[in-house]
C-alpha positions as CSV (number, residue, x, y, z in Angstrom):
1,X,-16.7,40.9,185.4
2,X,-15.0,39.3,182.6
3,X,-11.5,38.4,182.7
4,X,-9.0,38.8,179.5
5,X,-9.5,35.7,178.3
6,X,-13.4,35.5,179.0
7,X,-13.2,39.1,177.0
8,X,-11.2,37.9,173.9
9,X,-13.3,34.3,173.6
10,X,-15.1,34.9,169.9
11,X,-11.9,36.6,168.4
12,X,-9.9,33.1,170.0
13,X,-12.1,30.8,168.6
14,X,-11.9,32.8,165.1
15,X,-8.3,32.8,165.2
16,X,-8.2,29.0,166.0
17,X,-10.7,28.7,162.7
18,X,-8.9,30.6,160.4
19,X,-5.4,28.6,161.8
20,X,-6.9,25.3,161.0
21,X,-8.3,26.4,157.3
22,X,-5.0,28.1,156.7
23,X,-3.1,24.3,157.9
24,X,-5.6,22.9,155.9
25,X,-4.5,24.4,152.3
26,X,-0.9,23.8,153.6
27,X,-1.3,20.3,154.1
28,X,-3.2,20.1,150.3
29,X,-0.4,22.4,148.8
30,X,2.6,20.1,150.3
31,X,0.8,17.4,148.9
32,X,0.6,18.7,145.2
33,X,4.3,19.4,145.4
34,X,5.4,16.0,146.9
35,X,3.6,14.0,144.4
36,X,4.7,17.0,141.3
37,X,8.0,16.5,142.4
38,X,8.5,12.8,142.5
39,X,6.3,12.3,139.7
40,X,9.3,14.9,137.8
41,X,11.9,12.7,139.3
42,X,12.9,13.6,143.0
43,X,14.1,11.0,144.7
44,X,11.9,9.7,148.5
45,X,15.5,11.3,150.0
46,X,15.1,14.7,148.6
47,X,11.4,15.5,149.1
48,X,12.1,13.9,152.7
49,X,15.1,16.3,153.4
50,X,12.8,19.3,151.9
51,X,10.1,18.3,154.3
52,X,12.3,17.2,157.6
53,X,11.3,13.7,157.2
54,X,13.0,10.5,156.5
55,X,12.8,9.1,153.1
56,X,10.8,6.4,154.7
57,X,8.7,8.7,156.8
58,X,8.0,11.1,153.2
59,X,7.8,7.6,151.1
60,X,5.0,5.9,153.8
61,X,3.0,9.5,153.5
62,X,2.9,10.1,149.9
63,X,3.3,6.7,148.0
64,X,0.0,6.2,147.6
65,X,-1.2,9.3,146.0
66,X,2.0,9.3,143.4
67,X,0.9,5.9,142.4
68,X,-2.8,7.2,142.3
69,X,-2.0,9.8,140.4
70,X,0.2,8.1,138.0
71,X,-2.4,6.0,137.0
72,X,-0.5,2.7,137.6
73,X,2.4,1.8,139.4
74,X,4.7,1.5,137.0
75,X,4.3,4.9,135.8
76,X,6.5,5.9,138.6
77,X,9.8,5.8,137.7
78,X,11.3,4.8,140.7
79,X,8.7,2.3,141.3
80,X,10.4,-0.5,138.4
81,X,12.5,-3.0,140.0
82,X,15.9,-3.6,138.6
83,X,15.7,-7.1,136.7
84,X,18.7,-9.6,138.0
85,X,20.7,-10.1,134.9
């Protein structure tokens, strides 16, 4: 005799798929915005406060991709140093 569980096995497993594609296109949407969004201007601060993260926390995840998809770094405009005058 099978127990609840035991019963409910293939439609567990197929929830537990469909969760992990669904946190998939989550993770690749948040993504898109972070880097849209600092590539428009947001500061590391506000996409970290949007996503409950530090600035550093947001900055260590996403720095990468904004500069990849900026092409260089410099193209970000929060990437230029200030030059000591």
């Amino acid at each position: 005799m099978l127990t609840e569980f035991e019963s409910r096995r293939p439609a567990l497993l197929a929830g537990l798929r469909v969760a992990a594609s669904a946190r998939a296109a989550l993770d690749a949407a948040e993504s898109e915005l972070a880097i849209a969004a600092r590539l428009a201007g947001c500061t590391w601060t506000e996409l970290g406060v949007q996503l409950g993260l530090s600035r550093q926390g947001v900055r260590k995840r996403y720095r990468a991709a904004v500069h990849a998809r900026a092409g260089a770094d410099d193209a970000d405009p929060f990437f230029q140093r200030r030059s000591r005058a």
